[in-house]
C-alpha positions in Angstrom: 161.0 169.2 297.3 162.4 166.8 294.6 159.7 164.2 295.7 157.3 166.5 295.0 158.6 167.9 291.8 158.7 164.1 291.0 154.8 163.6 292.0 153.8 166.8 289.8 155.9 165.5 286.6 154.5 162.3 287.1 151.1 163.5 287.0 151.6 166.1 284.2 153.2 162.8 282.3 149.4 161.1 282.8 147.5 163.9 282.0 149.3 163.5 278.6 149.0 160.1 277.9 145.3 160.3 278.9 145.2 162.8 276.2 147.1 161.3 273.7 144.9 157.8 274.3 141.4 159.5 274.6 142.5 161.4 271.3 143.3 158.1 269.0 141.3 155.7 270.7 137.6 157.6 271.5 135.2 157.8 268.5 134.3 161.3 267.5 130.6 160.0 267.1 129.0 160.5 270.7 125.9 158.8 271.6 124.2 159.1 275.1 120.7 157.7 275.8 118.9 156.9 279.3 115.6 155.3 280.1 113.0 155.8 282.3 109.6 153.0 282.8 107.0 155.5 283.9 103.6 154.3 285.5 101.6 156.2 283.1 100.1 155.8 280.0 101.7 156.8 276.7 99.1 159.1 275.7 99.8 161.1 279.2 103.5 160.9 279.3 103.4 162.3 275.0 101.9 165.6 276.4 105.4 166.4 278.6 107.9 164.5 275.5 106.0 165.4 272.9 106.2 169.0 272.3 108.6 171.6 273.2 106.9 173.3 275.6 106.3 170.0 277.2 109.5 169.0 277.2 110.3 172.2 279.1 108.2 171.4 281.6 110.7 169.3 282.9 114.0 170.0 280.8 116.8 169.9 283.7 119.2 171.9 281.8 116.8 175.1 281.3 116.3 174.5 284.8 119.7 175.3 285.9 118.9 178.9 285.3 115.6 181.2 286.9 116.4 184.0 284.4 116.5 182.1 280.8 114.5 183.3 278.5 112.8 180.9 275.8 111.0 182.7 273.0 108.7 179.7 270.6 108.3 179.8 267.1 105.2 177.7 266.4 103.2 175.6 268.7 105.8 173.0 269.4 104.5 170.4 268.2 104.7 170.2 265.0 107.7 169.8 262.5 109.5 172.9 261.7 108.4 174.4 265.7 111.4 175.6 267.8 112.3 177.8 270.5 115.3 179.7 271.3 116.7 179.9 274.8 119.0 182.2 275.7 120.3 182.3 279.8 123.8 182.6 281.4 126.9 181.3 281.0 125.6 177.6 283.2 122.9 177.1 280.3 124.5 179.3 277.2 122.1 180.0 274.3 120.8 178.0 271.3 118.3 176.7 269.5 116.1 173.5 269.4 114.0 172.7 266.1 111.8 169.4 265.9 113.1 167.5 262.5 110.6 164.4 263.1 107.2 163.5 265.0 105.7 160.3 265.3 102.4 161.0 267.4 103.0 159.3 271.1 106.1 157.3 269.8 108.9 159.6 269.1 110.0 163.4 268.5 113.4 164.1 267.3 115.1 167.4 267.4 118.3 169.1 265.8 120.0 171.4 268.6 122.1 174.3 267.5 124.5 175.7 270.6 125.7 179.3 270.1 126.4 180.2 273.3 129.6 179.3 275.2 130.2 177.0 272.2 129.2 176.7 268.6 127.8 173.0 267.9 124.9 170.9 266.5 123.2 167.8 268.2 120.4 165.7 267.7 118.0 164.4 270.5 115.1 161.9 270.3 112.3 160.9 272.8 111.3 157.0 271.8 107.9 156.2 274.2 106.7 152.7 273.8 104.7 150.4 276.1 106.8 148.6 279.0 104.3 146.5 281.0 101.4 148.4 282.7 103.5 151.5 281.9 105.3 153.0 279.2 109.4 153.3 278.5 111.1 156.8 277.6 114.4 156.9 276.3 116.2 160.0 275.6 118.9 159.8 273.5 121.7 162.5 272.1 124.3 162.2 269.1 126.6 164.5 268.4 130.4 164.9 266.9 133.0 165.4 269.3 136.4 167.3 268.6 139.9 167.2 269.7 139.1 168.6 273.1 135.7 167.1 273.4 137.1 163.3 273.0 139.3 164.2 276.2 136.4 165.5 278.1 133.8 162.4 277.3 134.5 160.7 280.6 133.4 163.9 282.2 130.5 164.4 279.4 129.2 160.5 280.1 129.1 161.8 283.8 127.2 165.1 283.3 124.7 163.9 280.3 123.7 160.4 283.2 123.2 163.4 285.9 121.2 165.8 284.0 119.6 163.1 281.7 118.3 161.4 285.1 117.4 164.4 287.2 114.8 165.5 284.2 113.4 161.8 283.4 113.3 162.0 286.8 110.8 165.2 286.7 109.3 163.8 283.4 108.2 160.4 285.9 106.8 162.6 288.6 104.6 165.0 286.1 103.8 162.3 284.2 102.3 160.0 287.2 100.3 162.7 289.1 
């Protein structure tokens, strides 16, 4: 019994100097990007990372739930055009507005989480030419807080799944 007492204070003793660490030592700025090379010209790939409703063509993260609902304001394409999603409690609700197009090179979005948590983001799609093919990279920044900075291990891990399952997707529309 007292070895085991000793394993659990040991282990509640890590847990805080994790904590304590992660808090002074992580940035509060977060950045996450992935790439994908996708045999496919740019003009093909822009119509799935170019618009919103392209984009949700192959978005893992609205994917994660059969009932969300996502209600457009605009075409989606243009600056100014964003939808609402709204699904349960795996996807949350929120908003995504596009704050910047640059036709088949870039779109950049401001996100706006209500739903389990109240936060901003912004996301970018960069295409450019990579060989016969062309390069996306998908990219996030966002501010982290107290408890956020102790979860970015677990965040870096979740953001390369998700990130990679729907380049991933984006690759396979994109080449058909």
């Amino acid at each position: 019994m007292k070895t085991l007492l000793k394993i659990i204070g040991i282990i509640i003793l890590l847990i805080i100097v994790y904590a304590v660490i992660a808090i002074l030592t992580f940035s509060k700025d977060y950045h996450y990007e992935k790439s994908v090379v996708i045999n496919a010209p740019k003009e093909k790939v822009w119509q799935y990372v170019g618009s919103l409703k392209g984009y949700n063509a192959w978005d893992p993260f609205s994917k994660s739930d059969k009932n969300i609902v996502i209600t457009y304001s605009g075409e989606g394409d243009k600056v100014g055009d964003s939808y609402h999603w709204k699904g349960d409690k795996n996807v949350g609700e929120g908003e995504q507005s596009i704050a910047e197009i640059v036709p088949n090179e870039k779109m950049a979005t401001h996100l706006h989480f209500i739903q389990p948590f109240e936060g901003t983001a912004k996301a970018a799609f960069i295409v450019t030419p990579e060989g016969n093919g062309t390069k996306v990279t998908w990219m996030i920044d966002n501010e982290l807080n107290t408890m956020m900075k102790i979860m970015k291990p677990m965040m870096d891990h979740n953001m390369d799944k998700m990130f990679g399952q729907g380049l991933g997707d984006l690759k396979k529309l994109s080449e058909k």
